[in-house]
C-alpha positions as CSV (number, residue, x, y, z in Angstrom):
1,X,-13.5,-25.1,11.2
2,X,-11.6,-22.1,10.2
3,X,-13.2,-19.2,7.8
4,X,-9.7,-19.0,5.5
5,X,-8.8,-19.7,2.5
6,X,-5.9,-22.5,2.5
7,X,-4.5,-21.4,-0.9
8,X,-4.8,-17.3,-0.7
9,X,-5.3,-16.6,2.8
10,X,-8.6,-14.8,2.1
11,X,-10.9,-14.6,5.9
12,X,-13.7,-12.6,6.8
13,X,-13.7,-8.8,6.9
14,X,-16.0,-6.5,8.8
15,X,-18.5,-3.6,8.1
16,X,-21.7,-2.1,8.9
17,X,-24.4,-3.0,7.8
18,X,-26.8,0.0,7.0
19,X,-30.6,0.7,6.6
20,X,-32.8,2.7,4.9
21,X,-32.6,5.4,8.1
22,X,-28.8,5.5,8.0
23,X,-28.8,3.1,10.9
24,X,-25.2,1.1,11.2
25,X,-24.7,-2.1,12.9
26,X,-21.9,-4.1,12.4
27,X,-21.4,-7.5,10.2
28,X,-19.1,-9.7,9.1
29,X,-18.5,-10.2,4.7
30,X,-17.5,-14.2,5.0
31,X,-15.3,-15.7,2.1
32,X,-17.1,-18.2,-0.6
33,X,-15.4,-21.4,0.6
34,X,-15.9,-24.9,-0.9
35,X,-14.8,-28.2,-0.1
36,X,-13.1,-29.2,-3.5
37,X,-10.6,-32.2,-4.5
38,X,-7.8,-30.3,-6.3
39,X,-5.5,-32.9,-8.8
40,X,-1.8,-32.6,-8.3
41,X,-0.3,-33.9,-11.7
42,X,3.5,-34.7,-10.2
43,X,2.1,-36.3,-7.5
44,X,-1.0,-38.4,-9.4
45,X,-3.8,-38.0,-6.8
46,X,-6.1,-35.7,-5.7
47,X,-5.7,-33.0,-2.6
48,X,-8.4,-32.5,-0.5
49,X,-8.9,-28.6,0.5
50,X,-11.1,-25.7,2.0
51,X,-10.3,-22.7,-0.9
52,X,-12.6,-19.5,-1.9
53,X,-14.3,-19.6,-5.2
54,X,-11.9,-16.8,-6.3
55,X,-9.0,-19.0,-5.9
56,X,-10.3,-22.1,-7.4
57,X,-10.4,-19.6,-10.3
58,X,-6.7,-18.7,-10.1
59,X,-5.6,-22.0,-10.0
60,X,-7.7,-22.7,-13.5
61,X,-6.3,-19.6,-14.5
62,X,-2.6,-20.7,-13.6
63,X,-2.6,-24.0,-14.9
64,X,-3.2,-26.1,-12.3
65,X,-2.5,-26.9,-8.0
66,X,1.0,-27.6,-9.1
67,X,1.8,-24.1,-10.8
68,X,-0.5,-22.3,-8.8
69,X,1.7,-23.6,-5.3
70,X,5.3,-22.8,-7.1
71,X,4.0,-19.3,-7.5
72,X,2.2,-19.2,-4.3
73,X,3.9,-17.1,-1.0
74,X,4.5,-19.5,1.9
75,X,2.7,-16.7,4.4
76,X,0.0,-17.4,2.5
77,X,-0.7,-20.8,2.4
78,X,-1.9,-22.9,5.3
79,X,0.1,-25.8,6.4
80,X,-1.3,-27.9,4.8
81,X,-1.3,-26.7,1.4
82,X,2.7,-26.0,2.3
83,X,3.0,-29.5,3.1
84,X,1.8,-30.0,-0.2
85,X,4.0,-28.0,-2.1
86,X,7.3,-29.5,-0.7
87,X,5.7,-32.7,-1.3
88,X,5.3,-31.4,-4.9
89,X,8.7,-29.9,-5.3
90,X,10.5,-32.9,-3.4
91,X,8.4,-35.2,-6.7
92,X,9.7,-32.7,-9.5
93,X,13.5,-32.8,-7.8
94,X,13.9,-36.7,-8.1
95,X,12.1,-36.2,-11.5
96,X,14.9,-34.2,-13.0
């Protein structure tokens, strides 16, 4: 399973790690990622993804999955979360 954020794009960075004597070995900074069930209100069900606690933050922040994706840059986004979105714009089309 991958180590990026399906909604941001956040993945792991690198650095040193470094001791008391000034020693540096390298190390990797992982993202915070959860398994979380994200509600889509145009769509009435729930979305099953892999995001970093940052951007379950944004989404809160945002409104919701459904303003947070029509905001959202398509480089960013995994495929399935753009899957997602077109399903969710295709819904709020045949709405209007």
């Amino acid at each position: 399973m991958s180590r990026v954020c399906e909604l941001t794009g956040k993945g792991p960075m690198t650095g040193n790690n470094v001791s008391h004597a000034n020693n540096k070995t390298r190390r990797r900074f992982l993202p915070n990622l959860n398994d979380v069930t994200l509600q889509s209100e145009t769509l009435g069900r729930g979305i099953k993804m892999r995001i970093s606690a940052s951007a379950l933050r944004s989404v809160d922040h945002r409104g919701g999955l459904d303003k947070f994706l029509a905001k959202a840059k398509d480089t960013e986004l995994s495929s399935n979360a753009l899957k997602v979105k077109k399903e969710i714009a295709k819904a709020q089309a045949a709405k209007a």
